[in-house]
C-alpha positions, 0 to 999 in steps of 0.5 A: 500500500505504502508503495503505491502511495509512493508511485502516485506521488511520483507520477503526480509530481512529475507528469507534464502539466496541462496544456494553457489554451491561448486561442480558440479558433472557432468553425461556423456552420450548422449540424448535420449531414445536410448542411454538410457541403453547404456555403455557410458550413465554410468555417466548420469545413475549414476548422475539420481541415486542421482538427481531425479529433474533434471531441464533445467538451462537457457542459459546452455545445461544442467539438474541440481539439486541442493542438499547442495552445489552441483549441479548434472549435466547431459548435454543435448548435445552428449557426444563429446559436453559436454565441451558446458555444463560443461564449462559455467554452471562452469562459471555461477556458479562460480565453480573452475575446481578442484571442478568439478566431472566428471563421465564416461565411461572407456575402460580401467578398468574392468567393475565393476570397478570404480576409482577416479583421478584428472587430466591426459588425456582424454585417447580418450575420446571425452567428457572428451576431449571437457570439458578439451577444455571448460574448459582450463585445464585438473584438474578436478576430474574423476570418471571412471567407467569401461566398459572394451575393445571389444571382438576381432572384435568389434568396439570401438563405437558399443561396448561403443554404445551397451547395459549395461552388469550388472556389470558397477558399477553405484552406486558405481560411484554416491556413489564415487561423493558423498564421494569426494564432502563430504570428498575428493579426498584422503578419497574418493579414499581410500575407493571406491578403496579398494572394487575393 
């Protein structure tokens, strides 16, 4: 007995501490096979591109892998509740707004394009809108990945619900995460902003 008392002891003192989360870098879309291959699931696609091994957290409405110091993140709630997610895994993990990467869907860009912000308005976008409400502030970082408008015609909802086209730049996204995590916003904006 004395002697297992020993070995825990050792093992307690010398295993490798916890990692510390620095960033969170956060995949939007919505859950399920339907929504799957769809342009609003550009952020979840993205996030699957760097985390392999997503796991429900519990207690959070959300899949997380932990690589380094971030954790990858795909919500598990519909886009318009992903504040639910965002907002108490930031919480639980101790992770400021400005260290959290949002990926998304953009009307206003191009598709193919991606760019990189801190800030600003939601511009309609109801899961950016519901993670600013979570959060208390709109000073997280951005990660837009252009979609472009409808066609004439096309509602909003049937085009950012309807099938990826090819030229939404998924890796580009997921590689833009990485570099503002890794080297900052300034550093990561020169370089992904200057491919498009």
């Amino acid at each position: 007995m004395v002697m297992l008392v020993l070995v825990f002891d050792f093992l307690k003192r010398f295993r490798s501490p916890s990692p510390t989360t620095e960033w969170l870098v956060v995949g939007l879309g919505n859950p399920g096979p339907e929504y799957e291959t769809t342009k609003h699931n550009v952020g979840a696609l993205a996030v699957d591109q760097s985390a392999k091994n997503l796991a429900p957290v519990r207690g959070v409405k959300a899949k997380v892998q932990h690589i380094g110091d971030v954790a990858w993140v795909r919500p598990t709630t519909f886009m318009n509740l992903s504040g639910e997610a965002v907002g108490p895994l930031a919480q639980q993990l101790g992770v400021a707004p400005e260290r959290i990467v949002v990926i998304h869907d953009e009307l206003d860009l191009p598709a193919g394009t991606v760019r990189i912000k801190l800030g600003g308005n939601e511009n309609g976008h109801n899961g950016l809108k519901s993670i600013s409400e979570h959060l208390g502030t709109r000073d997280y970082v951005r990660v837009r990945v252009g979609i472009g408008r409808p066609p004439k015609g096309v509602p909003v909802p049937d085009w950012v619900l309807g099938p990826l086209g090819g030229k939404e730049a998924i890796e580009t996204a997921t590689e833009a995460a990485r570099l503002v995590c890794s080297r900052g916003i300034s550093s990561a904006q020169n370089e992904i902003h200057a491919r498009n």
